[in-house]
C-alpha positions in Angstrom: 137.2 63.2 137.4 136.6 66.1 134.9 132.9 66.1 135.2 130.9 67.1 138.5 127.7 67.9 139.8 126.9 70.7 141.9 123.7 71.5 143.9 122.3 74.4 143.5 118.7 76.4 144.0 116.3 78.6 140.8 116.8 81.8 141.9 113.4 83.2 139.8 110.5 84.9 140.8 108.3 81.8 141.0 106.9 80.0 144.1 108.9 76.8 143.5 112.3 77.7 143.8 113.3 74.3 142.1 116.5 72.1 143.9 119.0 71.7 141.0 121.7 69.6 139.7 124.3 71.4 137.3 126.9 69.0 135.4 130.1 70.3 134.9 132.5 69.4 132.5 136.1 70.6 133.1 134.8 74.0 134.2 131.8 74.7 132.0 128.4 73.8 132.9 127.0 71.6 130.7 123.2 71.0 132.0 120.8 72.0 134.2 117.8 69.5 135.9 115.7 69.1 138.6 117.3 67.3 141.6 114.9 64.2 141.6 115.3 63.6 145.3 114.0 67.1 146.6 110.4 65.9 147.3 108.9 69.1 145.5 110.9 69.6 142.5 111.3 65.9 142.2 113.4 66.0 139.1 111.2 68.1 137.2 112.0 72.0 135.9 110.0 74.2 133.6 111.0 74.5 130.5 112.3 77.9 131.0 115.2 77.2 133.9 115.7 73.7 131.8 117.9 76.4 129.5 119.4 78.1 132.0 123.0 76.8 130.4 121.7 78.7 127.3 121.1 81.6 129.6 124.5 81.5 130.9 126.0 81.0 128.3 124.2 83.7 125.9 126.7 85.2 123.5 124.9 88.5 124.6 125.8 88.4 128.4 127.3 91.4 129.8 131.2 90.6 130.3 132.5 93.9 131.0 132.1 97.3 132.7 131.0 100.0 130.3 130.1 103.3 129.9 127.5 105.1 128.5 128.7 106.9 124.8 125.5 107.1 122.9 121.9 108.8 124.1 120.4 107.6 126.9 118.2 104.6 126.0 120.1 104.2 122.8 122.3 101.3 124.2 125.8 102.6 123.1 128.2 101.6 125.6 132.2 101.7 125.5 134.6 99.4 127.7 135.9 100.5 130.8 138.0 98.7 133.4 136.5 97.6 137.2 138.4 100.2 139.0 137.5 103.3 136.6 133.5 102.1 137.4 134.1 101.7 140.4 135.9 105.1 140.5 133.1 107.2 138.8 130.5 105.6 140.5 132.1 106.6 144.3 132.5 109.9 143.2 129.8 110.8 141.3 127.9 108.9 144.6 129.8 111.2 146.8 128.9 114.5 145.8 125.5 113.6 145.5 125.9 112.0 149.3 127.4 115.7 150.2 124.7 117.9 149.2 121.6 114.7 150.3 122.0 111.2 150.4 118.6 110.7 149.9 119.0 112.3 146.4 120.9 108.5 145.5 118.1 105.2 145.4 118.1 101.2 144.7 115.5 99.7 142.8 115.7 96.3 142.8 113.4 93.5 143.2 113.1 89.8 142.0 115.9 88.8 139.2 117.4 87.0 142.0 115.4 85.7 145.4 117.9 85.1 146.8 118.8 86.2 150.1 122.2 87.1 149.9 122.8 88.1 146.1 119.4 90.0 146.4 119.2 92.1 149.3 122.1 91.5 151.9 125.1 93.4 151.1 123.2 96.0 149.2 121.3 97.5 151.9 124.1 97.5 154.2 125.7 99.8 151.6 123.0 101.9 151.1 122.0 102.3 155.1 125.2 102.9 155.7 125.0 105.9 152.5 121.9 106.9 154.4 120.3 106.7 150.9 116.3 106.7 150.2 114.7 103.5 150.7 112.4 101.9 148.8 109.1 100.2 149.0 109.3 97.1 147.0 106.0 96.7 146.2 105.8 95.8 142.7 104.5 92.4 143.2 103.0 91.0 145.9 102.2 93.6 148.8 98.8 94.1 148.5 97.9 89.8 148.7 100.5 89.7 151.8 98.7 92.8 153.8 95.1 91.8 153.4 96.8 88.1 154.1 98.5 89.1 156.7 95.6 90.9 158.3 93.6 88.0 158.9 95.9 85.3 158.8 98.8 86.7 160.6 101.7 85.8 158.4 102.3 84.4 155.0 101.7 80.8 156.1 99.4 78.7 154.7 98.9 74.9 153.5 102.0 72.7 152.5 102.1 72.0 148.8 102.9 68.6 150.0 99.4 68.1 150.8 97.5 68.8 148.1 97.0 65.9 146.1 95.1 64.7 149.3 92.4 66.9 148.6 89.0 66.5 147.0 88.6 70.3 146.1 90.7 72.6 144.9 89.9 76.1 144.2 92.5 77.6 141.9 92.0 81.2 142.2 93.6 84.0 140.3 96.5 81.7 139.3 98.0 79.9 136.1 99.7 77.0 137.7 100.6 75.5 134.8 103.2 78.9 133.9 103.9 79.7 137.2 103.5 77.3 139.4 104.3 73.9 137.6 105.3 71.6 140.7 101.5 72.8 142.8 99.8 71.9 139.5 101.7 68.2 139.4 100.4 67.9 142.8 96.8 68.8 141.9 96.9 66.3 139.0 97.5 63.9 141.1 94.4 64.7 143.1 92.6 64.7 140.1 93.5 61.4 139.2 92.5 60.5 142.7 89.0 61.9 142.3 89.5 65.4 143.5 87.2 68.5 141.4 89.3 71.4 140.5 87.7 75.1 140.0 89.5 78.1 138.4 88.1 81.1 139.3 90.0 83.4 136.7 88.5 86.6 134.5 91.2 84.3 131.6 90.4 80.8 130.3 94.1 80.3 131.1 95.7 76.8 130.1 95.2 76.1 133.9 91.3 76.5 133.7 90.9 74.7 130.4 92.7 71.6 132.6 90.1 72.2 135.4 86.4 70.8 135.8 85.0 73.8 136.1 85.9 77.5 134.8 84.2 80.5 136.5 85.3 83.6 134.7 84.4 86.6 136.5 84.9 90.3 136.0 88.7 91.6 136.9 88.8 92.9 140.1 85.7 91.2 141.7 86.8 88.6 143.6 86.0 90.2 146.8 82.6 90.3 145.7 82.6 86.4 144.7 84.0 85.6 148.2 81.6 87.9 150.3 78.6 86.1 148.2 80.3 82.6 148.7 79.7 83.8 151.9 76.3 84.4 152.2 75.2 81.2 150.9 77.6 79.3 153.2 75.9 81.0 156.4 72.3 81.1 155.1 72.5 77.0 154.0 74.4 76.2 157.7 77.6 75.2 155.9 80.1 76.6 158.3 81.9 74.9 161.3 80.3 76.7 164.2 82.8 75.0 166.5 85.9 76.3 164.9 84.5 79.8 164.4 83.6 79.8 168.7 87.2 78.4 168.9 89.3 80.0 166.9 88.2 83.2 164.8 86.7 86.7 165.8 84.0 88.5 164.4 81.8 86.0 163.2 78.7 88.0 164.2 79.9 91.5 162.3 80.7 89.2 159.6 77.8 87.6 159.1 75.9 90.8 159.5 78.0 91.8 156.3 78.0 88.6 154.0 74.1 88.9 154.7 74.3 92.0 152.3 75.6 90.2 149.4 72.8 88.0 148.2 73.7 85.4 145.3 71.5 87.9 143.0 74.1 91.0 143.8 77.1 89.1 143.8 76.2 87.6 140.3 76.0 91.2 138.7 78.9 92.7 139.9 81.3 89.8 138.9 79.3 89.5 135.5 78.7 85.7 136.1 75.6 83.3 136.7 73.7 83.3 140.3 73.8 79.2 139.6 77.6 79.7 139.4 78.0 81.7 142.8 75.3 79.0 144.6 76.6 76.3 143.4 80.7 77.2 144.3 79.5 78.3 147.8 77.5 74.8 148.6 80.3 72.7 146.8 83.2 74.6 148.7 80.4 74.2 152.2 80.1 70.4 151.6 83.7 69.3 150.9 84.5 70.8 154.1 82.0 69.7 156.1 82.2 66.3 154.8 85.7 66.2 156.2 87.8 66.1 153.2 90.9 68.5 152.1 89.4 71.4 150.6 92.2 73.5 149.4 92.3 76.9 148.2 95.3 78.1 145.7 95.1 82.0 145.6 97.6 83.9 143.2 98.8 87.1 143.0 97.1 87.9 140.2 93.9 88.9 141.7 95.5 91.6 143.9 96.6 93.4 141.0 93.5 95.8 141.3 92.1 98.8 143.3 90.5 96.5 146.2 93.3 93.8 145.8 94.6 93.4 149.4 90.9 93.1 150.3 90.2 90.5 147.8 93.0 88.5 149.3 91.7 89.2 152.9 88.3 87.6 152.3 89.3 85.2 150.4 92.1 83.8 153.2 88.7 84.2 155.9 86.7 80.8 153.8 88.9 77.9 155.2 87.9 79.3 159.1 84.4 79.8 158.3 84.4 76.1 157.1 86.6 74.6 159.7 88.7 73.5 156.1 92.3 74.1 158.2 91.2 71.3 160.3 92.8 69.3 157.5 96.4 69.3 156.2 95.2 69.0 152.5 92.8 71.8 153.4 93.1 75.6 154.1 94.5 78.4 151.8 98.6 78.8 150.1 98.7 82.2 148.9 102.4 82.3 149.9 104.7 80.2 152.7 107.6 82.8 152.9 106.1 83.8 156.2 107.4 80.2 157.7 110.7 80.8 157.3 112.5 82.3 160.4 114.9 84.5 157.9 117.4 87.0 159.7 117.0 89.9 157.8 118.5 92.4 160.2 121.6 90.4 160.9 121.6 90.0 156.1 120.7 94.0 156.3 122.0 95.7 159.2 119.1 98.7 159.8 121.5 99.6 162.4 123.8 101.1 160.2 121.2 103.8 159.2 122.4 105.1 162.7 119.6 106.7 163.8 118.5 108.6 160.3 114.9 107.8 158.9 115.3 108.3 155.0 112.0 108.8 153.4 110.9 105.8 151.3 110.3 106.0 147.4 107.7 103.5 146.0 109.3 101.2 143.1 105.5 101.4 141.6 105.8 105.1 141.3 109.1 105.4 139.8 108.1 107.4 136.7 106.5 109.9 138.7 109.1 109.9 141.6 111.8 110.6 139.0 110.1 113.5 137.5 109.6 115.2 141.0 111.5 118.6 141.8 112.5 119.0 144.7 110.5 119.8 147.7 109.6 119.9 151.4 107.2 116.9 151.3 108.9 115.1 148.7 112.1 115.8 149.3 115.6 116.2 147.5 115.1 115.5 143.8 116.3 111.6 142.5 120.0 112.1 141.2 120.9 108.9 141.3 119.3 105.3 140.5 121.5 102.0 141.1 118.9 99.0 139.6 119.9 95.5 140.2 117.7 92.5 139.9 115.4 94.5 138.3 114.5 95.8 134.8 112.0 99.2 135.5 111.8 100.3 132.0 110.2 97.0 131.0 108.0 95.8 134.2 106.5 99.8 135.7 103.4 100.6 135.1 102.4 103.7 133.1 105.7 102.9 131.3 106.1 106.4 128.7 106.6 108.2 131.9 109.3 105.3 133.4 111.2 106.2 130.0 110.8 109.9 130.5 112.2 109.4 133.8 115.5 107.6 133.6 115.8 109.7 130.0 117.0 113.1 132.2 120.6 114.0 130.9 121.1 115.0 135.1 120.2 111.5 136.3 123.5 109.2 137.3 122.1 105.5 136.3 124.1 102.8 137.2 122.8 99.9 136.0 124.1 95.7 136.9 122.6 93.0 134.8 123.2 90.1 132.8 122.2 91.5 129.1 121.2 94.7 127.5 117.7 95.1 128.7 115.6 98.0 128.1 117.0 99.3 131.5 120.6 98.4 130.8 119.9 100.8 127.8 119.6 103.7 129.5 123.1 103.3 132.0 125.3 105.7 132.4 127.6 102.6 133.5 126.6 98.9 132.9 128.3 96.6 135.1 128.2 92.8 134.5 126.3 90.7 137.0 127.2 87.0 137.7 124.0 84.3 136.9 122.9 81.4 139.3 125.7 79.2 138.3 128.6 81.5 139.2 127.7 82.5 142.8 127.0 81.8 146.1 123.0 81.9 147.3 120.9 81.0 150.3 117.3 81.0 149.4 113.4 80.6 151.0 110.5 79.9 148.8 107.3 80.8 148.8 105.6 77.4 147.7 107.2 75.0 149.9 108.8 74.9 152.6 112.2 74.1 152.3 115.5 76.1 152.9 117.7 76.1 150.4 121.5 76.3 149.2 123.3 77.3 145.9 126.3 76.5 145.2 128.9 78.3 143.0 129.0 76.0 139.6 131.6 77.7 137.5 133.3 80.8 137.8 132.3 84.2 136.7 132.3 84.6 133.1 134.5 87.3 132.1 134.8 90.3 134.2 131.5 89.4 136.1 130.8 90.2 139.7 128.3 88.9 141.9 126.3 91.7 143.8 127.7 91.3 146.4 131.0 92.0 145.4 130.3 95.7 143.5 128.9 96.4 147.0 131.7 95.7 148.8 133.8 97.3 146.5 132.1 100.2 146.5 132.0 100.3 149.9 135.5 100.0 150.6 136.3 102.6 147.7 133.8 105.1 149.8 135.5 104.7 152.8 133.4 102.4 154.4 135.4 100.5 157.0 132.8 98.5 158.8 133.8 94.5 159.2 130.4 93.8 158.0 131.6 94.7 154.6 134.5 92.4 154.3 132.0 89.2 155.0 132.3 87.4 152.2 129.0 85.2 151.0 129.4 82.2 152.8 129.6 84.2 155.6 126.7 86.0 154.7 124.7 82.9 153.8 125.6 81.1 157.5 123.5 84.1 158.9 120.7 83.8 156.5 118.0 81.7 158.9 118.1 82.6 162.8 119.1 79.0 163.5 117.4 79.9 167.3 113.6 79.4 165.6 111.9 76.0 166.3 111.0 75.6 163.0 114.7 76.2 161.5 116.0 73.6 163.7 119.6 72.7 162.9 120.3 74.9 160.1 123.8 75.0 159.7 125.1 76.6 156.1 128.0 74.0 155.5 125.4 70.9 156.1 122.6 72.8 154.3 124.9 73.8 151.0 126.0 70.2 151.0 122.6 68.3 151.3 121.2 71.6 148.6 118.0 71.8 151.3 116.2 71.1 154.6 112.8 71.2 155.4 111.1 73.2 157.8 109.7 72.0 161.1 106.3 72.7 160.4 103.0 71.1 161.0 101.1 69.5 158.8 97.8 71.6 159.3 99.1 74.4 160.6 96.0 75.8 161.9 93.8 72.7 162.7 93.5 73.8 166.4 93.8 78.0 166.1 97.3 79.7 166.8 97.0 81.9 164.2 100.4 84.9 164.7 97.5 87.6 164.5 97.3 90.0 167.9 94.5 88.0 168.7 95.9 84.0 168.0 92.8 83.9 166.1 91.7 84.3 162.4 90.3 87.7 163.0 86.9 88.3 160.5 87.1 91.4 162.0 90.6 93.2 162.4 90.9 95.9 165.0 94.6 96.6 163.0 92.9 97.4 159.8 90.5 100.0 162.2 93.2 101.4 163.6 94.7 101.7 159.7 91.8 103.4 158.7 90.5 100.3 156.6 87.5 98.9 157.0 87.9 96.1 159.7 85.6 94.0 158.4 85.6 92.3 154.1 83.7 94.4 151.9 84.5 94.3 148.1 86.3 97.6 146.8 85.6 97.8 142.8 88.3 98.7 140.6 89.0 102.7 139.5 88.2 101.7 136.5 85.4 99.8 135.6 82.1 100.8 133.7 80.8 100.3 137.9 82.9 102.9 139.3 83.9 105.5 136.1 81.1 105.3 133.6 82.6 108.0 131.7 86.2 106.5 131.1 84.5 102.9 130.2 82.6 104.9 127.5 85.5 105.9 126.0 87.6 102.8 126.6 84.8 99.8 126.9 87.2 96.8 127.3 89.3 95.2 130.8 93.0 94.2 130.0 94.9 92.1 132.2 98.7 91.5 131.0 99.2 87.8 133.3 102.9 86.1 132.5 103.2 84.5 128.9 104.1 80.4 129.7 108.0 81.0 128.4 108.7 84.1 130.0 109.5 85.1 134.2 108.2 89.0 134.4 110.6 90.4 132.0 113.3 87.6 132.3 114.2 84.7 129.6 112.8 87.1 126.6 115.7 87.3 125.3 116.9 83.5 125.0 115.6 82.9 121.6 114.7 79.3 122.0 112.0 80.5 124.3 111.0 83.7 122.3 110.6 81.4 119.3 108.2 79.4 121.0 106.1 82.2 122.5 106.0 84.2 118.9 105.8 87.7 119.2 103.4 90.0 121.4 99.3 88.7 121.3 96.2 89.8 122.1 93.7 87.6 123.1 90.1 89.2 122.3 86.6 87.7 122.2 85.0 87.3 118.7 82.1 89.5 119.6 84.5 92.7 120.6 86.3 91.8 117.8 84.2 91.6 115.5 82.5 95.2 116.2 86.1 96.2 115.4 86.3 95.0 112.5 89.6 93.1 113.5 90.2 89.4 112.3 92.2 87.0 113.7 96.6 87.8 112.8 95.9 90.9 112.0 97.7 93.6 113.8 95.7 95.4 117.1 96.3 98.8 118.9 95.6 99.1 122.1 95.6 102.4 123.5 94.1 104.8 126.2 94.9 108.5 127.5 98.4 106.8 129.4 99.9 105.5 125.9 99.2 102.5 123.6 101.0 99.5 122.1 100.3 96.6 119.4 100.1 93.3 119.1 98.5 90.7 116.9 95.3 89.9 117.3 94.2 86.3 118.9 90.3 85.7 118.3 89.4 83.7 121.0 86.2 83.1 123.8 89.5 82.8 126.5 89.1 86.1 126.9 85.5 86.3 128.1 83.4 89.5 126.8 84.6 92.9 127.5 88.0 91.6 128.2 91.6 91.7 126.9 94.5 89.4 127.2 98.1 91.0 126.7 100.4 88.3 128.0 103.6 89.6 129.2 105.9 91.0 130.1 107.9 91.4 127.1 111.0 93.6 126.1 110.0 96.7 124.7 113.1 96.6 122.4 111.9 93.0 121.2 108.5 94.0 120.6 107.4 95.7 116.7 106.7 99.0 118.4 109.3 99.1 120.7 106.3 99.0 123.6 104.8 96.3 126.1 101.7 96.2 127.7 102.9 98.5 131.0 102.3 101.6 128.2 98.6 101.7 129.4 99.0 100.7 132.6 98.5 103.2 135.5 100.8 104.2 138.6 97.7 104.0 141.1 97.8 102.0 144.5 96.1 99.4 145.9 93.6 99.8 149.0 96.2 98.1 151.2 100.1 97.3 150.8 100.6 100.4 148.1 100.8 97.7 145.0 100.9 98.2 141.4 97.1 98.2 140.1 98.8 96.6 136.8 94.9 94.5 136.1 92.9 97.2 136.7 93.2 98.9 133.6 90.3 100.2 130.8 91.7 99.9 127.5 89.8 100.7 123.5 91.3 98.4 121.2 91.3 99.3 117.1 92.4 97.8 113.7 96.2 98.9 113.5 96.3 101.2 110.8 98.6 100.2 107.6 101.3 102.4 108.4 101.0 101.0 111.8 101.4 97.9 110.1 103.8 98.7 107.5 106.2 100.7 110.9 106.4 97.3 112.5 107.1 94.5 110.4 
């Protein structure tokens, strides 16, 4: 038969991580759809990775090594062959190596989660070049740290489950675009009776879908919890038997939750003291009257100064209700931490052979790349090799990204699928292989099922997986290791340490035939304790976070910018921004497949009638935003989902495909979070104006 169908895994950035079927038609892919039978996809994919044979087959893929002819960031490349690349890339990678090898760094993050085609052969490569590390932070750290604090690990309450319960908080999320398999689930317990909450700053589609909106201030979630708090111990509404059993420092706790009446918390999240009474008693009840009471967390509310802390109190609720006691109850910020993945044996740290390269933040790139060299820094950035990644589109505090990777002495080597705004600024552009045309194992962190992609087609013109550039690089450096002759299978067998309980039986030929296997994993992972923190327990009061010179108990951190914490700055720029995913675009991937950019338009702003109104700005018409980092424009959306004093820049769009040539990252700031060194990409004071007509007239 001509046509077959392969299984394979969505390799995005999103917790889902969808089981797939791909027809193929005498070697050419000729659909993409949810495998029906994988009980969390079940047949159903967004409409985004429904086009993934559009993707793949985008008459502006990358086929072909190039090289840079034109300016940097211009985007004028010439053809070169695989071995000439290859060629100047080892050399131009050697003399740097020479002189420093810390000079030479990877950024690369998401394009691809998966575990081999992400960050296997790679890092092997670069520990072995003894290069600079890097802190992939740009995303979730902050959420897993202050998780991870009082938790233990990134585990939390089966998606599986959640159409058993009879509340579900939805906090800091947009299921709906980024989560569309959780939010079938929660319909389902909507039709079954359950009361869904958004707790968002955004009337997002999400919240309009839910019974209830609160929207609160950006950045004060750690307030909302700490008074959610207060009412839940003054009203009795916690399960004192699970807090003896299993959590520490209820007492210091307590002590501090007593501090934030309903009254306080009310004014610093800019909502109603009915609103933050009558959350706490609902969330109090529900548990207490036995029934699943599930909280959803996102990443979005980390995305602020007191993020990881946000997180933390948020994940210390289900304990203080006893709500883990049932499987539709507890908190999912993330499941990647069930997953016994064998990272060192994928890595190899061993390689680094005893060296300790400093680490380089992928949040601070545009300052890191304009640092001189120095004793506390170190050797200046020569060299930047970006894969899975698109910097000059997804930084923060973007002009000074550009600036960066701009500098005529700075070797960029660049592997991607199409001409992003990164690829435009490669020295060489090398030609990555999509989802269809390579070999992937993956995790998720939604579910809880390990997962296997299969090679569809082959390569499409000169295209390499990663993988393969590494291992011809390798090779073409001298680098005579076996481990860089493993091919991917090989790789992917090593994937999951087969030795953990809860991987039971993995085996990569079984797994790549079946397309996934669950985890063995209970279905209330917490109902009696065993928490993996030092202390088994979920630990109100950490003596790690002490010891890290955090405070060890929640406490609400506002955000560096706020009229709260810099009066001054919010007098000159009054309104919030927040820049959450648009529905058809994945951080800055799919923008370019014009199906998808048709539907979402062009760049918006969502502002509130009042703010918009005291600027004279009407609804179409063309906005700048702007503060002392940069500015951008969009058109203007005139709409009460943005509550008062806040502004909606959905994202993250190409800068090249936007009118001004500039996305929402230009006012961003390169500023850490309290815990995990994250991107502070919400917490961000903006002034927002009529664009002026030759604004106007400039961008049509």
């Amino acid at each position: 038969m001509s046509v077959t169908q392969v299984r394979a895994a969505c390799p995005h950035d999103c917790p889902d991580t969808c089981a797939i079927l791909v027809t193929v038609d005498k070697g050419v892919a000729t659909e993409v759809k949810g495998d029906p039978e994988h009980p969390t996809t079940q047949g159903v994919l967004c409409t985004k990775v429904a086009r993934y044979v559009e993707r793949t087959y985008h008459p502006d893929r990358v086929l072909y090594p190039m090289r840079r002819i034109g300016r940097k960031g211009e985007g004028r490349f010439e053809r070169i062959t695989w071995v000439e690349a290859i060629d100047e890339i080892a050399v131009r990678l050697g003399e740097i190596a020479s002189r420093d090898p810390q000079a030479i760094l990877p950024y690369s993050y998401a394009g691809t989660m998966g575990l081999v085609q992400g960050d296997s052969m790679s890092l092997r490569f670069f520990n072995k070049l003894g290069a600079s590390l890097l802190d992939r932070t740009i995303c979730a750290t902050a959420g897993a740290t202050g998780y991870k604090y009082t938790i233990g690990s990134s585990i939390g309450t089966d998606i599986e489950q959640f159409q058993d319960a009879k509340l579900i908080l939805i906090w800091g999320g947009n299921p709906i675009a980024s989560n569309l398999h959780l939010w079938m689930r929660v319909q389902e317990a909507k039709r079954r009776g359950a009361k869904l909450i958004a707790i968002d700053p955004y009337r997002s589609l999400t919240a309009e879908k839910c019974h209830q909106h609160i929207a609160l201030l950006p950045g004060t979630d750690a307030a909302l919890a700490l008074g959610m708090m207060h009412v839940l111990i003054q009203e009795d509404l916690v399960d004192h038997d699970y807090i003896a059993n299993y959590t520490l420092g209820y007492d210091e706790l307590k002590a501090r939750a007593l501090e934030w009446t309903p009254e306080r918390t009310a004014e610093t999240c800019g909502i109603t003291v009915d609103e933050v009474v009558g959350l706490a008693r609902l969330y109090g009840q529900s548990a207490r009257s036995g029934e699943g009471t599930a909280i959803r967390m996102n990443y979005g509310l980390q995305r602020v100064r007191g993020g990881g802390m946000a997180v933390r109190n948020i994940a210390c609720l289900p304990a203080l209700v006893g709500a883990w006691r049932h499987p539709a109850g507890g908190v999912q910020l993330s499941t990647s931490g069930s997953f016994p993945t064998n990272r060192p044996a994928l890595q190899r740290p061993d390689l680094l052979a005893g060296r300790a390269p400093r680490t380089i933040n992928m949040t601070t790139i545009g300052d890191d790349l304009l640092q001189e060299a120095s004793p506390g820094f170190g050797p200046k950035i020569e060299a930047v090799i970006v894969y899975n990644a698109n910097p000059l589109a997804i930084a923060p505090d973007s002009a000074r990204v550009a600036q960066g990777f701009e500098r005529e002495d700075l070797f960029t080597v660049v592997l991607e699928h199409f001409h992003t705004d990164s690829a435009d600024y490669a020295d060489i552009l090398l030609p990555a292989t999509t989802q269809l045309e390579h070999v992937d194992a993956h995790l998720a962190y939604g579910h809880l099922y390990m997962m296997a992609n299969n090679a569809a087609i082959e390569p499409i013109g000169e295209a390499k997986p990663n993988t393969e550039f590494f291992r011809l690089l390798a090779a073409r450096m001298g680098f005579d290791d076996p481990c860089f002759r493993e091919t991917d299978d090989e790789l992917a067998a090593q994937a999951f340490d087969k030795k953990h309980e809860r991987a039971v039986h993995f085996d990569w030929e079984s797994l790549k035939k079946k397309g996934w296997q669950k985890l063995a994993m209970p279905d209330a992972p917490f109902a009696e304790g065993g928490f993996p923190t030092p202390s088994g327990k979920c630990e109100f009061y950490s003596s790690s976070m002490a010891r890290d010179g955090l405070d060890p108990l929640p406490t609400y951190i506002p955000p560096y910018e706020s009229a709260a914490s810099n009066p001054e700055l919010a007098r000159k720029y009054p309104l919030a921004m927040i820049s959450p995913p648009a529905r058809n675009f994945l951080n800055s991937t799919f923008v370019n497949v014009q199906s998808l950019r048709a539907t979402e338009g062009e760049p918006h702003l969502d502002i509130h009638p009042n703010d918009a109104a005291r600027r004279g700005i009407a609804h179409g018409e063309m906005a700048r935003i702007f503060n002392d980092r940069g500015s951008f424009v969009a058109r203007a959306r005139v709409t009460d989902k943005a509550r008062e004093g806040l502004v909606v820049g959905l994202s993250i769009w190409w800068k090249k495909l936007a009118s001004d040539g500039k996305n929402a990252n230009e006012v961003t700031s390169q500023r850490l979070t309290d815990m995990g060194r994250a991107p502070t990409f919400y917490d961000t004071l903006v002034q927002v104006e009529k664009a002026s007509p030759s604004t106007r007239d400039e961008n049509l």
